[in-house]
Each structure stands twice: as structure tokens, then as C-alpha cells.
PDB file of N, CA, C, O and CB in Angstrom:
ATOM      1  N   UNK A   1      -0.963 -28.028 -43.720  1.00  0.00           N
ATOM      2  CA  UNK A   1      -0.515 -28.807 -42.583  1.00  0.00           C
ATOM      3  C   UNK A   1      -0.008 -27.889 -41.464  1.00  0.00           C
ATOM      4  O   UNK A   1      -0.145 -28.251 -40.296  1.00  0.00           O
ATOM      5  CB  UNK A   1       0.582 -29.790 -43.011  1.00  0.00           C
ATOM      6  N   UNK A   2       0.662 -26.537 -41.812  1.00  0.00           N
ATOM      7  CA  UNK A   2       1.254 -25.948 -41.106  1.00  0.00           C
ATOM      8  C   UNK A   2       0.296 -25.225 -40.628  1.00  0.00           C
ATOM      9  O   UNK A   2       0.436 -24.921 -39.443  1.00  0.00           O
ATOM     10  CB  UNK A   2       2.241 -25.446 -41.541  1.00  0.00           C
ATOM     11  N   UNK A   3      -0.605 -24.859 -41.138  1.00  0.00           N
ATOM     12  CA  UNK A   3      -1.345 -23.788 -40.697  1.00  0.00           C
ATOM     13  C   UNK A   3      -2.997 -24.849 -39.919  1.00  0.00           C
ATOM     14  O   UNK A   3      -3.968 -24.213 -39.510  1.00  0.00           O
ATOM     15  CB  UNK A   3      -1.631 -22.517 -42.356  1.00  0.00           C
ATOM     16  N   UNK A   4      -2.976 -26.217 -39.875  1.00  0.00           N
ATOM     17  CA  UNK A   4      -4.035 -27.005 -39.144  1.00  0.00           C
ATOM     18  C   UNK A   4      -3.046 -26.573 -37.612  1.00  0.00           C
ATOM     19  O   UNK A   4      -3.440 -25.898 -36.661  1.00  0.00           O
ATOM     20  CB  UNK A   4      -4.285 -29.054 -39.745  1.00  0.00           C
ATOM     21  N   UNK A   5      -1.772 -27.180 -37.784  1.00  0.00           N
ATOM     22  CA  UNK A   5      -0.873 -27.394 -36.537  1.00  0.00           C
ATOM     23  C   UNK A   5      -0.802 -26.016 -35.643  1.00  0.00           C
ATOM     24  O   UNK A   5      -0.739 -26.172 -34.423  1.00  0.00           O
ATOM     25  CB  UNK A   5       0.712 -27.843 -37.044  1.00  0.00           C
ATOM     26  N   UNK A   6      -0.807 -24.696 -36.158  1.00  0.00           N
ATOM     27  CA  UNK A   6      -0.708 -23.664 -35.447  1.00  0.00           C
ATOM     28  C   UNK A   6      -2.123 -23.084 -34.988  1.00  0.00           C
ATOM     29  O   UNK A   6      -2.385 -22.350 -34.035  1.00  0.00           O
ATOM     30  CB  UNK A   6       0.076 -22.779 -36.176  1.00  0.00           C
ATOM     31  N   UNK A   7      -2.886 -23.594 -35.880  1.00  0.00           N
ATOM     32  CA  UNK A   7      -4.809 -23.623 -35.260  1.00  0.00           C
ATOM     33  C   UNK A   7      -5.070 -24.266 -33.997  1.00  0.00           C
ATOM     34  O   UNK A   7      -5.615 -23.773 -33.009  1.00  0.00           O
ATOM     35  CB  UNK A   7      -5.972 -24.613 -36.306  1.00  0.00           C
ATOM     36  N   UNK A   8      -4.507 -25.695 -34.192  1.00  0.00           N
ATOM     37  CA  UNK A   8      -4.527 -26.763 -32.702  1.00  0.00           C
ATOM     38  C   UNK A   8      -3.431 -26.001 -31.868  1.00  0.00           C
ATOM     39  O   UNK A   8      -3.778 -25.929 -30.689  1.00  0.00           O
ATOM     40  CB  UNK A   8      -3.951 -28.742 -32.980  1.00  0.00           C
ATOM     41  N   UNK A   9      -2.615 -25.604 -32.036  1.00  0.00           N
ATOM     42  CA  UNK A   9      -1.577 -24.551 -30.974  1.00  0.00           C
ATOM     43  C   UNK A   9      -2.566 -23.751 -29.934  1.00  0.00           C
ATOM     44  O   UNK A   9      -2.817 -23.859 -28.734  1.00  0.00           O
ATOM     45  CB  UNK A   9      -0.595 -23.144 -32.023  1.00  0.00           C
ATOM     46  N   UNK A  10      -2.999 -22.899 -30.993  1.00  0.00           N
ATOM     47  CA  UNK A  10      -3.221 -22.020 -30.618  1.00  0.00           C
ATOM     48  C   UNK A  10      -5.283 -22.606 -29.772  1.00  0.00           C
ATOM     49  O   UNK A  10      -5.567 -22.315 -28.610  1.00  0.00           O
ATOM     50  CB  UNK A  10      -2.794 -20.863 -31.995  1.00  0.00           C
ATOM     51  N   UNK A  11      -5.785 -22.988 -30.238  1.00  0.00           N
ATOM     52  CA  UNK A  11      -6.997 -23.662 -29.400  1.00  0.00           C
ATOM     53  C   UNK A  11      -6.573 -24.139 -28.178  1.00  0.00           C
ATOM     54  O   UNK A  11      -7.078 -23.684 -27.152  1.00  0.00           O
ATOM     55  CB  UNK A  11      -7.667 -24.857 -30.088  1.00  0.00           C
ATOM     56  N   UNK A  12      -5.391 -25.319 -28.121  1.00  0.00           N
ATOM     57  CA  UNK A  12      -4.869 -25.659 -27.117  1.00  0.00           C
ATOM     58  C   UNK A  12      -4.275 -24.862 -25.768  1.00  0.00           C
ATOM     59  O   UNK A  12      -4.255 -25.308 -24.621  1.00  0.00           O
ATOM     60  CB  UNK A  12      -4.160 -26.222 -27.637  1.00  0.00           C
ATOM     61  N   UNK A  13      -3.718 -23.343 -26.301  1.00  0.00           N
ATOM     62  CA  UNK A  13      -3.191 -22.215 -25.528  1.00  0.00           C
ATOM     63  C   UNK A  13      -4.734 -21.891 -25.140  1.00  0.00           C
ATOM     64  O   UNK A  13      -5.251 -22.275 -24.091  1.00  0.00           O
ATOM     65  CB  UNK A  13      -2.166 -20.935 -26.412  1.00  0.00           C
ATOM     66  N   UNK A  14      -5.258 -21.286 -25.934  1.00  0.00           N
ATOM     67  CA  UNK A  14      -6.838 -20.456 -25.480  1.00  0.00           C
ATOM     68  C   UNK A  14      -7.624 -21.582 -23.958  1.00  0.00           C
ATOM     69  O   UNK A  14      -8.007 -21.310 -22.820  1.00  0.00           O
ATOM     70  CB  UNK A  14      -8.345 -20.569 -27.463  1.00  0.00           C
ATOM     71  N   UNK A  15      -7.555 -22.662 -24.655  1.00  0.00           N
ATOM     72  CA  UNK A  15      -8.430 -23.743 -23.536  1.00  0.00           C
ATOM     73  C   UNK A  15      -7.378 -23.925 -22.643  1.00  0.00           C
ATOM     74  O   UNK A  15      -8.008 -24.427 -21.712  1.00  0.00           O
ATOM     75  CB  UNK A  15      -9.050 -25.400 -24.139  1.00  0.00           C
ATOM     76  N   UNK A  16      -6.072 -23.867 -22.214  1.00  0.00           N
ATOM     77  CA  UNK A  16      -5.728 -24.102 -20.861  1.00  0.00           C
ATOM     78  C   UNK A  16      -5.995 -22.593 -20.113  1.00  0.00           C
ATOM     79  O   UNK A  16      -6.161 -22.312 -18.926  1.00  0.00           O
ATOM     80  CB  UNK A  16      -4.097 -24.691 -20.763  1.00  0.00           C
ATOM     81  N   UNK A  17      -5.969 -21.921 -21.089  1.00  0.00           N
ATOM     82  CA  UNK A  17      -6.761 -20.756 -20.189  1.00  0.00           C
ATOM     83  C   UNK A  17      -7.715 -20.417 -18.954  1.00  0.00           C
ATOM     84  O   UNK A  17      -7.805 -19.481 -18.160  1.00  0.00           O
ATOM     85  CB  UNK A  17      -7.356 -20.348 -20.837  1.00  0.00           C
ATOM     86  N   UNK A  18      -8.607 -22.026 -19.243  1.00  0.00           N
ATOM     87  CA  UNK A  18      -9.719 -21.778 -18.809  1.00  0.00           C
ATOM     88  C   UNK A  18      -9.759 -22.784 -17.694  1.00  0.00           C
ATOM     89  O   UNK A  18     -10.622 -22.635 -16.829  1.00  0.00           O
ATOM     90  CB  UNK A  18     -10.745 -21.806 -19.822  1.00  0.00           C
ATOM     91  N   UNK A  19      -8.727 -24.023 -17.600  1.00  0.00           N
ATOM     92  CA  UNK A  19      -8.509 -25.358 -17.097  1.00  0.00           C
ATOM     93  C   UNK A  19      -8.154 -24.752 -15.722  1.00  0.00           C
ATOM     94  O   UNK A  19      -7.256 -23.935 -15.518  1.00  0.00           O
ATOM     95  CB  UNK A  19      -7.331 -26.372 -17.909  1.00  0.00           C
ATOM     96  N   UNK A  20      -8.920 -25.232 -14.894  1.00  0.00           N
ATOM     97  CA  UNK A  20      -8.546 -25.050 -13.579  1.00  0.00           C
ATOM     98  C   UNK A  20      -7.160 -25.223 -13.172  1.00  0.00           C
ATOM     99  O   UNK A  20      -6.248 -25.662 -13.873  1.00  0.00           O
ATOM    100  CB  UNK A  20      -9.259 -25.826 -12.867  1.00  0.00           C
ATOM    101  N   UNK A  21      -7.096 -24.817 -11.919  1.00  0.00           N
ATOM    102  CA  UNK A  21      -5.771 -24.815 -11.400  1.00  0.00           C
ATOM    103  C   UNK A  21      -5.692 -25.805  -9.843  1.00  0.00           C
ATOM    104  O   UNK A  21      -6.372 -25.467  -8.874  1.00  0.00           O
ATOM    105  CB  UNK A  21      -5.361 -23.101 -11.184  1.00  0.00           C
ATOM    106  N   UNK A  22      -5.118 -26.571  -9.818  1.00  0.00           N
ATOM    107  CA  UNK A  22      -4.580 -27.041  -8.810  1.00  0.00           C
ATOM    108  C   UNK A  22      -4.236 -26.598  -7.221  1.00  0.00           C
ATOM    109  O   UNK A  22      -3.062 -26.310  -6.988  1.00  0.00           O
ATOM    110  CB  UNK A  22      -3.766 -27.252  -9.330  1.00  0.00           C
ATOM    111  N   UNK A  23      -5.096 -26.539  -6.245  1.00  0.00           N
ATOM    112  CA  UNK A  23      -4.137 -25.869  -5.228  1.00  0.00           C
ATOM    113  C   UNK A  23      -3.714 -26.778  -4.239  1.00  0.00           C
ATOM    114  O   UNK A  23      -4.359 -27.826  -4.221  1.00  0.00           O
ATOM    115  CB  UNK A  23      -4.745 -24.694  -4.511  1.00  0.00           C
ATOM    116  N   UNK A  24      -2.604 -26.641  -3.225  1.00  0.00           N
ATOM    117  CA  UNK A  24      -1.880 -27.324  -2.665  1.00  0.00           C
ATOM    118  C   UNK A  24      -3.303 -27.524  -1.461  1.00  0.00           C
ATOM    119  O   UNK A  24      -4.253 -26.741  -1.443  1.00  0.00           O
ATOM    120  CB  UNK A  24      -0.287 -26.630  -2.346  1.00  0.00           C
ATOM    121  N   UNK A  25      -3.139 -28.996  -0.323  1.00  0.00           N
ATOM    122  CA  UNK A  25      -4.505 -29.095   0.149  1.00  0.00           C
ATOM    123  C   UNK A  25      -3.739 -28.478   1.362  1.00  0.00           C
ATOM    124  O   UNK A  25      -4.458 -28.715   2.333  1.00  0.00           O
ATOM    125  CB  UNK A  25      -5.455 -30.660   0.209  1.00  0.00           C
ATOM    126  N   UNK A  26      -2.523 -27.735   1.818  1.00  0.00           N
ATOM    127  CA  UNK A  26      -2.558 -27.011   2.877  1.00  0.00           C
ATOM    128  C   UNK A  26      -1.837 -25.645   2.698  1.00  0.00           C
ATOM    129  O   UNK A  26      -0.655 -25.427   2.431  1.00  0.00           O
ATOM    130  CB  UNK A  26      -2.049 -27.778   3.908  1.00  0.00           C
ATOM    131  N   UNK A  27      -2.756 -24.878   2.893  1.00  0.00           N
ATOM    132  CA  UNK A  27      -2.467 -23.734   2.504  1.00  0.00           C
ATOM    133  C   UNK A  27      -1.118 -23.232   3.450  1.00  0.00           C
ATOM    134  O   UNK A  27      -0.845 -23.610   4.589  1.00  0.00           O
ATOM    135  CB  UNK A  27      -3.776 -22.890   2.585  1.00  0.00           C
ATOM    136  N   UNK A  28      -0.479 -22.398   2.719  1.00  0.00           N
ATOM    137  CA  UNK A  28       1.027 -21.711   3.301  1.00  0.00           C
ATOM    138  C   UNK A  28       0.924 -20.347   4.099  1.00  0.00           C
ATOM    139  O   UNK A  28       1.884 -19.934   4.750  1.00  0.00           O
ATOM    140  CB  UNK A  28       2.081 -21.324   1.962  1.00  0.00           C
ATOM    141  N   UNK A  29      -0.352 -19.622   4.019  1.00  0.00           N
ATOM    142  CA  UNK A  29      -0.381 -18.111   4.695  1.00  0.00           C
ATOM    143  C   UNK A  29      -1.465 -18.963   5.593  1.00  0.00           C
ATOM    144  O   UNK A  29      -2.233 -19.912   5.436  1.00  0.00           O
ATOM    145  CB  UNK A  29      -0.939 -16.380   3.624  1.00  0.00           C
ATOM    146  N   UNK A  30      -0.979 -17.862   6.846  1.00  0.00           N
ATOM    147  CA  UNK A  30      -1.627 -17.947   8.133  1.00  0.00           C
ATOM    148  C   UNK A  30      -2.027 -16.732   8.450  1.00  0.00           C
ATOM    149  O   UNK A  30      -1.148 -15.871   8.447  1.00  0.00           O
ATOM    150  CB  UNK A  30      -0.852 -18.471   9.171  1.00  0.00           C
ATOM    151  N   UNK A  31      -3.207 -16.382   8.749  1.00  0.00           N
ATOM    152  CA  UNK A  31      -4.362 -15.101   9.338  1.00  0.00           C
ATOM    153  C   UNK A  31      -4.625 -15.567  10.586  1.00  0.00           C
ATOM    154  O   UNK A  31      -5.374 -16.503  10.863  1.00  0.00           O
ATOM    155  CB  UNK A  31      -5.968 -14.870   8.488  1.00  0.00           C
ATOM    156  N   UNK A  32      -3.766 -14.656  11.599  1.00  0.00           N
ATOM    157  CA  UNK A  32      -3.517 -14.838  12.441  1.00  0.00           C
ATOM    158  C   UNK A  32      -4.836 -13.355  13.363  1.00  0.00           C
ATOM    159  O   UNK A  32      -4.480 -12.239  12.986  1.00  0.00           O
ATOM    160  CB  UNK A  32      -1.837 -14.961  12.344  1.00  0.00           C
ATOM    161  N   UNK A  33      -5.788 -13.300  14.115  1.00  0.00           N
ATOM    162  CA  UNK A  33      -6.153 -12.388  14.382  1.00  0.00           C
ATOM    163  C   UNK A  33      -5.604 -11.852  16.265  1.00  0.00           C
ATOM    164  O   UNK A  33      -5.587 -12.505  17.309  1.00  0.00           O
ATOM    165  CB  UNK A  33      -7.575 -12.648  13.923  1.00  0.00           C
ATOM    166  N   UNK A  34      -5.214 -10.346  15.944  1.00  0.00           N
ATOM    167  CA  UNK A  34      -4.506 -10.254  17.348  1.00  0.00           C
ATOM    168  C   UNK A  34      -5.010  -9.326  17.881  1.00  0.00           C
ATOM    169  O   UNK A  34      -4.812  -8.324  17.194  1.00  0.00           O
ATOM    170  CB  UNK A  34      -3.100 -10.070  17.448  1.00  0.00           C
ATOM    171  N   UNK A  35      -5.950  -8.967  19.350  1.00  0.00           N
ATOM    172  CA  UNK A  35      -6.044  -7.903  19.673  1.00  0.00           C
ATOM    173  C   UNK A  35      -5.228  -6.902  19.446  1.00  0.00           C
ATOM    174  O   UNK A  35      -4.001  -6.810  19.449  1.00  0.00           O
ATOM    175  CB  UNK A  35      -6.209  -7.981  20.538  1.00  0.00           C
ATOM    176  N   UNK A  36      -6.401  -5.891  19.177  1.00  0.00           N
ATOM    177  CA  UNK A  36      -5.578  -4.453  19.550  1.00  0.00           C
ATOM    178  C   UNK A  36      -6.144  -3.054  20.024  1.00  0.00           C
ATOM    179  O   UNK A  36      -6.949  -2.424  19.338  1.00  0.00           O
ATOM    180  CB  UNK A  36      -4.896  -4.041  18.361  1.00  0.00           C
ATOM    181  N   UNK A  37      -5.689  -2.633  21.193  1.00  0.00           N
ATOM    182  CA  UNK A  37      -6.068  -1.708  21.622  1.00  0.00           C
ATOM    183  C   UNK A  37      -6.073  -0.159  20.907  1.00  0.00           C
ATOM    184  O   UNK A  37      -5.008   0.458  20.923  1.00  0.00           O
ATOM    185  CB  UNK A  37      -5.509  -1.861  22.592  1.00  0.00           C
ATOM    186  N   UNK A  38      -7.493   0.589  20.164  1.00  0.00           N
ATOM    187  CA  UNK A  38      -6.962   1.003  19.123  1.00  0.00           C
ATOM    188  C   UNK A  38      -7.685   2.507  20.110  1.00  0.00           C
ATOM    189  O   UNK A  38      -8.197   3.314  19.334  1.00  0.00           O
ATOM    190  CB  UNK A  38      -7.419   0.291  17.358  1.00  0.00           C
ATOM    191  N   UNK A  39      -7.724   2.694  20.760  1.00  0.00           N
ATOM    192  CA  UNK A  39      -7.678   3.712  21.835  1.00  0.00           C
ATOM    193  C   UNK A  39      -6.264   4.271  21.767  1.00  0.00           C
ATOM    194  O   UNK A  39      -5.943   5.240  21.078  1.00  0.00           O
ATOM    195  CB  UNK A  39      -8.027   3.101  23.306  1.00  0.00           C
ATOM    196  N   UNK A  40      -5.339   3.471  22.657  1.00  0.00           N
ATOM    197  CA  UNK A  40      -4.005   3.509  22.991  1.00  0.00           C
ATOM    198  C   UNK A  40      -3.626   3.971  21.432  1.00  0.00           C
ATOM    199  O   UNK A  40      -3.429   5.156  21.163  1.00  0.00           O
ATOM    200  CB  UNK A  40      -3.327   1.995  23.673  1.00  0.00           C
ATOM    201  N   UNK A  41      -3.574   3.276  20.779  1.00  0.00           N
ATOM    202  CA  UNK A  41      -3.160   3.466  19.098  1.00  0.00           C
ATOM    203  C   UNK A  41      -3.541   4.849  18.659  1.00  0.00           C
ATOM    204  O   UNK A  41      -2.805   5.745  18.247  1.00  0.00           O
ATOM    205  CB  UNK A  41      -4.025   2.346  18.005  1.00  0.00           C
ATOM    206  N   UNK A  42      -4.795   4.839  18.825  1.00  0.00           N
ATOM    207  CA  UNK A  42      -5.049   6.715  18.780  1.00  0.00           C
ATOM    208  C   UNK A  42      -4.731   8.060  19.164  1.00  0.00           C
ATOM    209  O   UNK A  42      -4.563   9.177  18.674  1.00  0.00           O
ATOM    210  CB  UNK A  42      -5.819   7.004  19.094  1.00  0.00           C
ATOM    211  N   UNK A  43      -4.721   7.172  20.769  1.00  0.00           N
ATOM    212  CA  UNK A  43      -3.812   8.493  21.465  1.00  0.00           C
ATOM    213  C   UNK A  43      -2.341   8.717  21.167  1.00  0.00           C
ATOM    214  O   UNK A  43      -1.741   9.786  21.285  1.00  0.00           O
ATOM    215  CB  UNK A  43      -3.771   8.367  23.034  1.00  0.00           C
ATOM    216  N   UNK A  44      -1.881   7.635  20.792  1.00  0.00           N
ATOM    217  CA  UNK A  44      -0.323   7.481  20.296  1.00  0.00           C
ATOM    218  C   UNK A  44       0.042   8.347  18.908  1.00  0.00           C
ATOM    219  O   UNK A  44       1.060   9.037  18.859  1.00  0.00           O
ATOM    220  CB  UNK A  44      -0.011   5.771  19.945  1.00  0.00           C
ATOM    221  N   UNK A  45      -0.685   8.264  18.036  1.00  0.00           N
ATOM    222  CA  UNK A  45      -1.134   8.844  16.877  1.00  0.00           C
ATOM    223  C   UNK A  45      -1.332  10.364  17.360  1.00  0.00           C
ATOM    224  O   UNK A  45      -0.407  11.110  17.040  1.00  0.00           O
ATOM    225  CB  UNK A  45      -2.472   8.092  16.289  1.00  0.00           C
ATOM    226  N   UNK A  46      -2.521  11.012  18.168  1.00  0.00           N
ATOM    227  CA  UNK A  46      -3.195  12.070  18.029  1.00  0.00           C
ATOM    228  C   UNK A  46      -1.861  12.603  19.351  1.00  0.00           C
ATOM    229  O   UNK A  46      -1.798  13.803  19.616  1.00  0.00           O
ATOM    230  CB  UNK A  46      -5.157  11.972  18.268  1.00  0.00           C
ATOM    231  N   UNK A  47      -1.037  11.754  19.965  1.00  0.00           N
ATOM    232  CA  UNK A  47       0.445  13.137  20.610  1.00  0.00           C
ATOM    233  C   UNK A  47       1.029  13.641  19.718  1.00  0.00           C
ATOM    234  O   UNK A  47       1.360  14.818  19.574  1.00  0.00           O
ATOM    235  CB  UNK A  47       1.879  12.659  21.495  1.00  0.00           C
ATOM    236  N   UNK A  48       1.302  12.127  18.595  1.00  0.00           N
ATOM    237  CA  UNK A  48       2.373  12.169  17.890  1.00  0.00           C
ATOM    238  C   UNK A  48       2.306  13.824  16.983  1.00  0.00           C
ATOM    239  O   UNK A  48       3.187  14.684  17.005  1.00  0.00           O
ATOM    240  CB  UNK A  48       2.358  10.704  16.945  1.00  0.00           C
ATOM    241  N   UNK A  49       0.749  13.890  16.112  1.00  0.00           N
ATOM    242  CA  UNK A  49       0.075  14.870  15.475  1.00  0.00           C
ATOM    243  C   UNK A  49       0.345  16.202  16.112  1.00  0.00           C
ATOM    244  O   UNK A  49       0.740  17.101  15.370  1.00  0.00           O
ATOM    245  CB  UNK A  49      -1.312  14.557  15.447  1.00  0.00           C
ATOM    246  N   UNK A  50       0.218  16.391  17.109  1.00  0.00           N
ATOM    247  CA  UNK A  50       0.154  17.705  18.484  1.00  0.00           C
ATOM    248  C   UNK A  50       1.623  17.679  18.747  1.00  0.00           C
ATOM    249  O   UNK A  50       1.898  18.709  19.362  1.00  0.00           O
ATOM    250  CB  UNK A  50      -0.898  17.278  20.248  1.00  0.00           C
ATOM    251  N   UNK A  51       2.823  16.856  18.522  1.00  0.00           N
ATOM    252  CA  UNK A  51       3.893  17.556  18.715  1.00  0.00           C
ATOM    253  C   UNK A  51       4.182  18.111  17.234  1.00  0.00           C
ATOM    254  O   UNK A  51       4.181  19.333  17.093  1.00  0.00           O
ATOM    255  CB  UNK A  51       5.011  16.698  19.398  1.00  0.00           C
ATOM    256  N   UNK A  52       4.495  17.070  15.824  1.00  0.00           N
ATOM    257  CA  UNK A  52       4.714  17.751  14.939  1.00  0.00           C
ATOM    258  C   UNK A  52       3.743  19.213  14.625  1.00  0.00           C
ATOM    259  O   UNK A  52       4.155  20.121  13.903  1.00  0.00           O
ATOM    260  CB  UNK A  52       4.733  16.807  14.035  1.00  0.00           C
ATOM    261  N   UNK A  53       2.840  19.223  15.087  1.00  0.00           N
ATOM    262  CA  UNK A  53       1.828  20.610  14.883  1.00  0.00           C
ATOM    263  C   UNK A  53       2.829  21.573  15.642  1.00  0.00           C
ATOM    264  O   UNK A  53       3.415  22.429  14.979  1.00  0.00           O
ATOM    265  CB  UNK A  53      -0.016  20.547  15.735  1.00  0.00           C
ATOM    266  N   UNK A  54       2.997  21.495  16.677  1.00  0.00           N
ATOM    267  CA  UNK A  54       3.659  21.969  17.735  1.00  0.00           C
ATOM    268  C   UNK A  54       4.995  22.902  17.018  1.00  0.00           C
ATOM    269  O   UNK A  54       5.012  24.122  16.850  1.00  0.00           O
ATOM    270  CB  UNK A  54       4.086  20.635  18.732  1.00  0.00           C
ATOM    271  N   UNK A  55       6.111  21.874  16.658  1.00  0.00           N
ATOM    272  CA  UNK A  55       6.741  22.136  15.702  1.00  0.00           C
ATOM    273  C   UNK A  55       6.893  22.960  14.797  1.00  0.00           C
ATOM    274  O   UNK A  55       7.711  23.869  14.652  1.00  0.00           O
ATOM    275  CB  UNK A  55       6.696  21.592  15.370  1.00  0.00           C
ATOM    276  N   UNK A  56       5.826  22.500  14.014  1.00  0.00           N
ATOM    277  CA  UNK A  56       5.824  23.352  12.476  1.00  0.00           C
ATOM    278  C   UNK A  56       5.079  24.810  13.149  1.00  0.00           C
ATOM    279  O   UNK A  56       5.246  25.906  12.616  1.00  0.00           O
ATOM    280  CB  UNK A  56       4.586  22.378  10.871  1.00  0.00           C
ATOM    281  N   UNK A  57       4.443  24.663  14.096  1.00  0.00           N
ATOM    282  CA  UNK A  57       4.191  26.207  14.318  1.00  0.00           C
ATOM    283  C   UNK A  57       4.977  27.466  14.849  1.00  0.00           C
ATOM    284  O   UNK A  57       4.827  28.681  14.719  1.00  0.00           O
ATOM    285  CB  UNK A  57       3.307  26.224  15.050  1.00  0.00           C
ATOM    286  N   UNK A  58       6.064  26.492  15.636  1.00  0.00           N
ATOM    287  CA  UNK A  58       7.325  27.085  15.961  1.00  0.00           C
ATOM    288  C   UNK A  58       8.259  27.790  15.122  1.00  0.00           C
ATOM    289  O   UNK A  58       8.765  28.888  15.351  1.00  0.00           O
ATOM    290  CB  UNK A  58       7.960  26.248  16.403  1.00  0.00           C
ATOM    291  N   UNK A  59       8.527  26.629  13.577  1.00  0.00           N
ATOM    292  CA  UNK A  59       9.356  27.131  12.897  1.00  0.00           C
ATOM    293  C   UNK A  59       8.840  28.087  12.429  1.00  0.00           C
ATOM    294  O   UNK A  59       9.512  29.113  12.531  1.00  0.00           O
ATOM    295  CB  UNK A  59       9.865  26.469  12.150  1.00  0.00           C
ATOM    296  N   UNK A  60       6.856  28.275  11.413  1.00  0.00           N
ATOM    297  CA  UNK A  60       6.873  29.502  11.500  1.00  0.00           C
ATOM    298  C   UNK A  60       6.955  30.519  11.936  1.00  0.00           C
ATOM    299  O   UNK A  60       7.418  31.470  11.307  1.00  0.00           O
ATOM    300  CB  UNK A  60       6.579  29.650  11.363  1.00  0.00           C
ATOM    301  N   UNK A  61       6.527  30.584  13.131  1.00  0.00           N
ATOM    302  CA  UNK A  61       6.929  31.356  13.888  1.00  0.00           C
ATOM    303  C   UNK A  61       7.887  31.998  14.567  1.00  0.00           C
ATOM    304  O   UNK A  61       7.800  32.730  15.553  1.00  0.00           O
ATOM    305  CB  UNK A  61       6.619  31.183  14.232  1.00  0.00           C
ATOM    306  N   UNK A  62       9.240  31.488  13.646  1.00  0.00           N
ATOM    307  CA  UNK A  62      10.462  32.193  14.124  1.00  0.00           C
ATOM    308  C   UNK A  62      10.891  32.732  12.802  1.00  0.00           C
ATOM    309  O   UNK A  62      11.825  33.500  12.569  1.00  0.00           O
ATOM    310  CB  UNK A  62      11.618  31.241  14.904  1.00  0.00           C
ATOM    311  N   UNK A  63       9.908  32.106  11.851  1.00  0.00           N
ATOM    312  CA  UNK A  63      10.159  32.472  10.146  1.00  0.00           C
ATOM    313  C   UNK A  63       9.131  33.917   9.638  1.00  0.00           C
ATOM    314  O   UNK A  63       9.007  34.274   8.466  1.00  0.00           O
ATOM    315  CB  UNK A  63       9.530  30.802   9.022  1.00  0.00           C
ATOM    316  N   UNK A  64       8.657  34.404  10.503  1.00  0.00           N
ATOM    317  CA  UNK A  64       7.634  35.240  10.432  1.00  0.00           C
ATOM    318  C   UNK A  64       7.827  36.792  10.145  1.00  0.00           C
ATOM    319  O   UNK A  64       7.105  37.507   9.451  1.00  0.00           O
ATOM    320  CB  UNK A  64       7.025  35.056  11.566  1.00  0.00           C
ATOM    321  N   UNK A  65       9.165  37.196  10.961  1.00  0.00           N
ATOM    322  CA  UNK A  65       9.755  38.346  10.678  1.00  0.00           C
ATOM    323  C   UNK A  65      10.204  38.443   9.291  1.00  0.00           C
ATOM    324  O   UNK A  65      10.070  39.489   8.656  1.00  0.00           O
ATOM    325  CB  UNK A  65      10.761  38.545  11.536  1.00  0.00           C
ATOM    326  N   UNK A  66      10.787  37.283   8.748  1.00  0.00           N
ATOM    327  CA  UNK A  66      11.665  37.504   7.463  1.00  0.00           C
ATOM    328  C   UNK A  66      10.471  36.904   5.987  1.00  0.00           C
ATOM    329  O   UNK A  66      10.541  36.701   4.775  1.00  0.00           O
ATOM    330  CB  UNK A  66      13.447  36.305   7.685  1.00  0.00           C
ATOM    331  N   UNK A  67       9.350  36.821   7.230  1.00  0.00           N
ATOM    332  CA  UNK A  67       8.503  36.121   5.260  1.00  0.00           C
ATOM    333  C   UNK A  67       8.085  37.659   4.897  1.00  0.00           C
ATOM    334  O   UNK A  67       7.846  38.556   5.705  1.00  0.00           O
ATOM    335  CB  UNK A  67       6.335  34.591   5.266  1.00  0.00           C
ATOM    336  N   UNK A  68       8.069  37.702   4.026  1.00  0.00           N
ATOM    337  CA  UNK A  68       7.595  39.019   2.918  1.00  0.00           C
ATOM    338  C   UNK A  68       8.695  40.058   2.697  1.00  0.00           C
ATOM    339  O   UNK A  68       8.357  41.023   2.010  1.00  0.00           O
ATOM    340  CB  UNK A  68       6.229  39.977   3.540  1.00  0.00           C
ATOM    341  N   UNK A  69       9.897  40.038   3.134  1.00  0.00           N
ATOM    342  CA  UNK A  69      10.444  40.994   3.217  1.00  0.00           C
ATOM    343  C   UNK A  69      11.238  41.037   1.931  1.00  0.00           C
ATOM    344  O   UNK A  69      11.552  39.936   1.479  1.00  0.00           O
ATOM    345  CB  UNK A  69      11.044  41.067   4.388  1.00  0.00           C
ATOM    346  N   UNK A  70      11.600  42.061   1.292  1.00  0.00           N
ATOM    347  CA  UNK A  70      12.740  41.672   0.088  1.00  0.00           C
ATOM    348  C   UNK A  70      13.850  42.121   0.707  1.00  0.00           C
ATOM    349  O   UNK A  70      14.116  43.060   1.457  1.00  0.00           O
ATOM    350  CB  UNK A  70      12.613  42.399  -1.479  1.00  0.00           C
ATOM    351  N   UNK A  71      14.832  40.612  -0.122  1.00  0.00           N
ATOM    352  CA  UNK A  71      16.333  40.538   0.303  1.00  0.00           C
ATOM    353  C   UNK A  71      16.786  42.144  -0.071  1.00  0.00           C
ATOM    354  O   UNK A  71      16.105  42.747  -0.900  1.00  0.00           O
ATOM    355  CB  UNK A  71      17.321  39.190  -0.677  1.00  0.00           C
ATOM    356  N   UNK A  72      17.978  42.827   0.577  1.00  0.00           N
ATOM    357  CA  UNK A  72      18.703  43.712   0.156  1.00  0.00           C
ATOM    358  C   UNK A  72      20.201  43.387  -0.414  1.00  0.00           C
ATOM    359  O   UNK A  72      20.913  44.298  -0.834  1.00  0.00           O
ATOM    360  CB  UNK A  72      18.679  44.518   1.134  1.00  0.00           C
TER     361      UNK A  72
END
């Protein structure tokens, strides 16, 4: 008896598996499409790139005397 009842359990678990699902008839997310100027976006990007470059070439370059040298 116990072991018919945990057979139908368990068939019953496996097949809602498969039972469709319900969806609400108005959906909650909105895809909204927005221009965008991806020029401007690029160039904004490719300063941004050219100052940190800018930068990091600086610091090596003030780090340049002291790379290789051993501490005394």
C-alpha cells in the first residue's frame, strides 16, 4: 500500500513536470527601444581610452629611472 502510494507520488511529481504553465495575459516587462547615437558613444569611450593611456604612460614614465635598479 505504501509503496503503490509513493509510486502515484512520485508519477504525479514527474507529470507536473511537464504540465504547462500559466502566464499572466499582460505581461509586466516593457522593451522599450531608444535611440542612440553610438558615434558620440564612441568618441566618448575612445577620449576616455587616450586619457587613461595618457596616464599610465606618464606613471611609467616617471617609474623608469628606478625599474631595474637594486634597492641599496
Amino acid at each position: 500500500m505504501f509503496k503503490s502510494a509513493l509510486i502515484l507520488a512520485a508519477a504525479l511529481a514527474s507529470a507536473s513536470a511537464f504540465a504547462p504553465v500559466s502566464r499572466p495575459a499582460i505581461s509586466r516587462t516593457v522593451v522599450r527601444a531608444e535611440p542612440m547615437d553610438y558615434e558620440k558613444e564612441m568618441a566618448k569611450l575612445q577620449k576616455e581610452c587616450e586619457e587613461r593611456l595618457d596616464d599610465k604612460v606618464a606613471e611609467l614614465m616617471s617609474n623608469i629611472e628606478t625599474v631595474g635598479q637594486q634597492k641599496k
